[in-house]
Structures are given as C-alpha cells and as structure tokens.
C-alpha positions in Angstrom: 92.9 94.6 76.8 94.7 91.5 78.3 96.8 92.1 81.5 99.4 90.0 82.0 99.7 89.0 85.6 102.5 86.5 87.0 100.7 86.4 90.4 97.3 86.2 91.0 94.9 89.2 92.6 93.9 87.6 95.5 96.6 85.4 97.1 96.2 83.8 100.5 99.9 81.9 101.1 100.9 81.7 105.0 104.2 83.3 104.6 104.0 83.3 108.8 104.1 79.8 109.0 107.5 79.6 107.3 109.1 81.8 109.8 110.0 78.6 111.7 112.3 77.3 108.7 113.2 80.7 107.7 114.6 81.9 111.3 116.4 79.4 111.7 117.9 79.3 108.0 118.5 83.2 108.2 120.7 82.7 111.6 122.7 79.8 110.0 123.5 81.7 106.8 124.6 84.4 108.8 126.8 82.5 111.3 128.7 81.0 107.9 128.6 84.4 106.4 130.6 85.9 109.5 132.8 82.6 109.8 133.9 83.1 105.7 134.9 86.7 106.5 137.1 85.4 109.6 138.3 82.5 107.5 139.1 83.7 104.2 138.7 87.8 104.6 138.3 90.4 101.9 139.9 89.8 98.5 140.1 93.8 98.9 141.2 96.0 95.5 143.4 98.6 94.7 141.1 101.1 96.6 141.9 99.2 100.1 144.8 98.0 99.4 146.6 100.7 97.7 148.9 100.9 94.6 149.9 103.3 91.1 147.1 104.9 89.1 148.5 105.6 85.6 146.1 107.8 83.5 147.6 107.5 79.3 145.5 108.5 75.8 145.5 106.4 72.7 147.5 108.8 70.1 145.9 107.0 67.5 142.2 105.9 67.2 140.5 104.4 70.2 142.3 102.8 72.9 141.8 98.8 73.1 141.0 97.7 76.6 141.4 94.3 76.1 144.9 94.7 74.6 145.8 96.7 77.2 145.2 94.4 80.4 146.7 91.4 79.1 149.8 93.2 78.1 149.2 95.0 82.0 148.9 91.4 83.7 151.9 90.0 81.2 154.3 92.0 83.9 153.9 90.3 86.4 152.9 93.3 89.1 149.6 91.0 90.3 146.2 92.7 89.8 145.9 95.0 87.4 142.6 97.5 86.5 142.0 98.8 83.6 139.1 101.3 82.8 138.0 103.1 80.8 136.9 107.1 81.2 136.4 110.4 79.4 137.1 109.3 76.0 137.2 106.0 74.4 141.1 106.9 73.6 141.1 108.0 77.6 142.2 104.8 80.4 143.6 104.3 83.4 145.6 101.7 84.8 145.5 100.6 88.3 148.5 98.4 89.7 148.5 96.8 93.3 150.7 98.2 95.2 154.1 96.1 95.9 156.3 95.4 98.6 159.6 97.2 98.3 158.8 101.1 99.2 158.7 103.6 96.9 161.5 102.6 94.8 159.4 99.6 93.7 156.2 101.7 93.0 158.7 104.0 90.9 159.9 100.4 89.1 156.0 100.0 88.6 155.7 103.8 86.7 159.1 102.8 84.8 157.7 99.3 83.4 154.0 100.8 82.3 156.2 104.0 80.8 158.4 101.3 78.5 155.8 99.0 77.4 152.7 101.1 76.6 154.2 105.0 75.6 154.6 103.8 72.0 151.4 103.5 71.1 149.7 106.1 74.6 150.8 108.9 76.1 151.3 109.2 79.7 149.2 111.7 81.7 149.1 111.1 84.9 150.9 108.6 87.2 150.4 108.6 91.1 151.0 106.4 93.9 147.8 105.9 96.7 149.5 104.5 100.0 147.6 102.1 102.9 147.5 105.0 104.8 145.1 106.6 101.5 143.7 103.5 101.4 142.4 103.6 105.4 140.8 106.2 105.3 138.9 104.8 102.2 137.9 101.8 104.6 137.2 103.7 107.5 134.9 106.7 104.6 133.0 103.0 103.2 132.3 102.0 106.5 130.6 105.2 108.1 128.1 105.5 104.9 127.3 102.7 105.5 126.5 102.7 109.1 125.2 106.0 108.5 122.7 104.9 106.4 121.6 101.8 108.5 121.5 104.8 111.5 119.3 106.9 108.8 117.1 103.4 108.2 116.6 103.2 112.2 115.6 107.2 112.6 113.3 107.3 109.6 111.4 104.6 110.5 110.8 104.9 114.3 108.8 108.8 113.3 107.4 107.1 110.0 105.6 103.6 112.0 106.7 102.9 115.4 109.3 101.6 117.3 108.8 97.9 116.3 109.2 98.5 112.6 112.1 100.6 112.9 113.7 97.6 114.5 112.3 95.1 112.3 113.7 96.8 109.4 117.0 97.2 110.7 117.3 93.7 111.7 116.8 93.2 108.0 119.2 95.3 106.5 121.9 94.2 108.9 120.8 90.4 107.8 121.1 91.5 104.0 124.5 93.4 105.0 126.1 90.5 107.1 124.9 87.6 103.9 126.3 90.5 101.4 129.7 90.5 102.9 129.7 86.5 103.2 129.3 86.5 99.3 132.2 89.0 98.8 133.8 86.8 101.3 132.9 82.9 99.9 133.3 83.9 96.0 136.4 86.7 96.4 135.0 88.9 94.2 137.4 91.5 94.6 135.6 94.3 97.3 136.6 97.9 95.9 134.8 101.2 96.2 132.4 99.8 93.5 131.9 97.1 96.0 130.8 99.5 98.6 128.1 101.2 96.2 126.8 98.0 95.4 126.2 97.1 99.6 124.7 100.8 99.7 121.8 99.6 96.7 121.4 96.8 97.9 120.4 97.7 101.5 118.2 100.4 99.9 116.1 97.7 98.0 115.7 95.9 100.8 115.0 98.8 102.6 112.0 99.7 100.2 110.7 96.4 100.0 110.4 95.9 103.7 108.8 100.0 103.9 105.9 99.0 100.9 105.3 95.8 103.4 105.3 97.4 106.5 103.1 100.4 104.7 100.5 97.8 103.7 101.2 96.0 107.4 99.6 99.4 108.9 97.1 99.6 106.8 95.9 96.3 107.2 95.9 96.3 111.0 93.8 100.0 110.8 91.5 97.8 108.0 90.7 94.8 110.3 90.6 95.0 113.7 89.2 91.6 114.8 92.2 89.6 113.2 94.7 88.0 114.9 98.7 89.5 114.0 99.4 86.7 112.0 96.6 86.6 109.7 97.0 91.0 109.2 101.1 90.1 108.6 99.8 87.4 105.3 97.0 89.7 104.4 99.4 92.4 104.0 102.6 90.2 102.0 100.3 88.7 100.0 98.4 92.2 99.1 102.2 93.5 98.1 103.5 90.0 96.5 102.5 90.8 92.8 104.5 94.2 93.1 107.3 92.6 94.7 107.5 89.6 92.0 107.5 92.1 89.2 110.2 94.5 90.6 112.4 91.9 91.5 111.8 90.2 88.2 112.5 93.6 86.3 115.4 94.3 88.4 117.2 90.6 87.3 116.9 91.3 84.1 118.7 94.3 84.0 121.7 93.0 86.3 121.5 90.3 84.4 122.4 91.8 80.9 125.0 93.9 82.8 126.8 90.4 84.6 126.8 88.8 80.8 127.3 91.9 78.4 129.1 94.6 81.3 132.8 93.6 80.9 135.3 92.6 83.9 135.2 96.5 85.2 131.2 95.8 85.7 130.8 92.3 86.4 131.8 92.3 90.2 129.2 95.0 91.1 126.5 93.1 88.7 126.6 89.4 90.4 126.7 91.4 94.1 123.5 93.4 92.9 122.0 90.1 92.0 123.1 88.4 95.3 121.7 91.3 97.0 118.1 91.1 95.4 117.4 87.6 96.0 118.5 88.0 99.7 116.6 91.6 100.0 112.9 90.2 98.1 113.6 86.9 100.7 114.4 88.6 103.6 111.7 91.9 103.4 108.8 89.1 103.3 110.4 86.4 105.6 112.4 88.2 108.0 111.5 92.0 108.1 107.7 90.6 108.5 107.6 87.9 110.7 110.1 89.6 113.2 107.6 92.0 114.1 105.6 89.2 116.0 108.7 88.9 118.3 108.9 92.8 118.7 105.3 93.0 120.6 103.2 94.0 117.5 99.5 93.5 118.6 95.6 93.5 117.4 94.4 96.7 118.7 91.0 95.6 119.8 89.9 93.9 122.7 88.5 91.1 120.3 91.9 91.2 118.7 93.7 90.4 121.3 91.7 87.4 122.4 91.8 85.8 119.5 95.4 86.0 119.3 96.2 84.8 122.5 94.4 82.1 121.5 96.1 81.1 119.1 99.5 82.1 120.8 98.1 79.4 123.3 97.1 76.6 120.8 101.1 77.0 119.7 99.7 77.7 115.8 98.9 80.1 113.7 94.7 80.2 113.2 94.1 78.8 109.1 92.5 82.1 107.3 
C-alpha cells in the first residue's frame, strides 16, 4: 500500500537559522498591526455597537435571505444582519443602532414592521443599548485573557517555566497580528469575531504544545547536542504533522470563505489568517524564543559545545 507523504521522513531544515529574519519580521508585523488598530480602529458590529434585533417567520414557504437584506439595506438604516435560525422560514434582523434616542430606534421597529409584515410575521423586536454592548466588550475581552492566563498556568506545571513563556509570547504574537487583520481589512469584529480569535489562539496553542512536546523529548533523547540542533531535530520530527493539519484545516475554511454566505465569511478569512500566522509562528517564534529564555543542554558536554558555538556567533551545521 502507497503512503502518500507531502514531507519527507527524515528532514534536516535549520529552521533556527531563520530566527534572525523571522524576529525581526514578527516585531515589524506587530508594530503595524498595533499602529492599524490606533489608526483605523475596529469596524465593530451590531454586538459592540448596539442596535434593534427583529426576530419575523416566513408565513409562507421558506424565508429568502437574500431578498430580505437587500430590501433591509434599501432603507437606508446602515448595516444591516440578517440570519438565519431555528427554521429555514425563522430570521432575524439586526439594525445598527442610530443616533436620535429611542424614538429613532422605535422609527427603525416601524419601517422593518411596514416593509416586511406582508409577507413575515413579527416575533420579537428589541433594542441592545452601548451600555449592553460594553459589557459584551469588556465579557470578549476577559475570555480571552482568561484563556491566554489559562495558556501561561497549564504550561509552566506541564514543561517549565521557559515554555510557558515561550508559548505565551506566541499566542499574544498571533493575537496582536489577528487584531491587525480585523483592523487593515475592516472585516466587521462581532461576537463571531471573538470566537474566531479564541480558535485561532487554540491552534496555535496546540501546534506550539506538539513542538515543545517533541522539544522535551528530544533534549531527554540527546544529551550531547547543542540547543540549536535539539530545537531543528524536534520541528523537523513534527513538520510532516504540522503540514498536513494545516493543509486539512485550509481546505475546510476554505469551502466555508467561498460556499458559507456573508453571515460565515467574516469568521472564515479570520480563521484562515489565523492558521498561516499560528503554523508560522509555533515553528518560528514559539521555538526559537526558547534560546532567549535560558533553555540549555543538560550535560556537561552539552554545554560546552554550545557555548561554543554561542561563541563562534553561529549555529554548528548538523
């Protein structure tokens, strides 16, 4: 039986050497990924921002989504959602909310009531305020320090110390290029939005623990190498998984950016985003950093050889 294999058993690339164009590249990114969100902001959604939820059923057949947003954004009330839920005759309409108090939210209800109640019945209509929409922020942003808090705890009992702060150099790399995307292409930043960060620091996340996993083992394996050479040994042992579930992943965001509508597009090209910068950073950042952090051969022959090479100003060819 034929195995297909897209990398090779027994790669020896020097992924180490590259950490003196990927440094460098990873600190820019991230200084124009902070400057974006000064410069142009969040194009925030109706979660952040607030506005009217109207919930209607189709009393005839299905309801048609398309027919429904273009009649939404023919009123001119600005961005409009429309999704589907429950049933296929069951949407919801989401309006941004407008300036003019609650009389002009009540205009909003008034407007959807007159153009759509023909054809749907109304089921719901209510109006989310900022001060809703705050606490949304404020909920979005505690996950999702919780969970980089969570990264930091997990790892310092599961390796040591200089992993744990490996990894969370990476995720807060992933997280600070993430919200430069959201930032750079104004995809519009919702509650979905804040799902899609979570996944994509938890990819990372797991791509950088299989390294580091194989890192440990590789040091306990050879104990006459130098850092460098157990840091490639142990990316290049992990590259052919990493390849294939980064290759599987695309796919899969991939169908759901072309075929997944407007509702599911947003999430899909962050997700994508996400994956290219969590494979690149988990084997050029998460790895490489741990040189910085004091990780060293655990032998006295170990050690010598790498401060040899730390003193020739290379790293030793394997």
């Amino acid at each position: 039986m034929w195995l297909v294999r897209l990398v090779p058993v027994e790669t020896r690339f020097r992924f180490m050497w590259y950490r003196r164009w990927s440094f460098p590249l990873s600190a820019l990114l991230s200084v124009l990924a902070v400057a974006a969100f000064l410069t142009f902001g969040m194009n925030t959604g109706i979660d952040f921002r607030g506005g009217t939820v109207v919930e209607m059923q189709a009393r005839d057949g299905q309801a048609d989504i398309g027919q429904i947003r273009q009649q939404a954004n023919a009123l001119g009330f600005g961005t409009v959602e429309v999704q589907q839920f429950g049933t296929p005759r069951d949407v919801a309409l989401r309006v941004q909310l407008q300036e003019g108090g609650e009389e002009a939210q009540q205009e909003v209800v008034s407007t959807l009531r007159a153009t759509f109640e023909s054809d749907y019945d109304i089921r719901r209509t209510e109006v989310v305020g900022p001060r809703v929409s705050a606490e949304l922020v404020q909920s979005g942003t505690l996950g999702v320090v919780m969970a980089i808090f969570g990264v930091l705890v997990y790892l310092w009992f599961r390796f040591e110390w200089h992993f744990a702060i490996g990894a969370v150099i990476a995720t807060l790399h992933d997280l600070v290029l993430a919200i430069g995307f959201f930032a750079i292409t104004q995809i519009e930043f919702n509650m979905t939005s804040i799902a899609a960060l979570l996944t994509i620091l938890g990819y990372s996340l797991n791509d950088t623990v299989v390294i580091y996993d194989r890192i440990r083992e590789t040091m306990r394996k050879y104990k006459k190498i130098t850092v460098y050479e157990v840091l490639d040994i142990a990316v290049n042992a992990t590259l052919s998984r990493t390849i294939l579930t980064s290759v599987t992943t695309f796919l899969a965001l991939l169908a759901l950016a072309v075929l997944g509508g407007e509702i599911i597009k947003g999430f899909a090209y962050a997700m994508i985003f996400g994956l290219v910068i969590g494979t690149y950073s988990s084997i050029f950042v998460a790895a490489p950093i741990l040189i910085y952090l004091g990780v060293r051969a655990t032998t006295a022959v170990g050690v010598a050889a790498q401060a040899r090479a730390e003193a020739d100003g290379a790293q030793p060819a394997e």
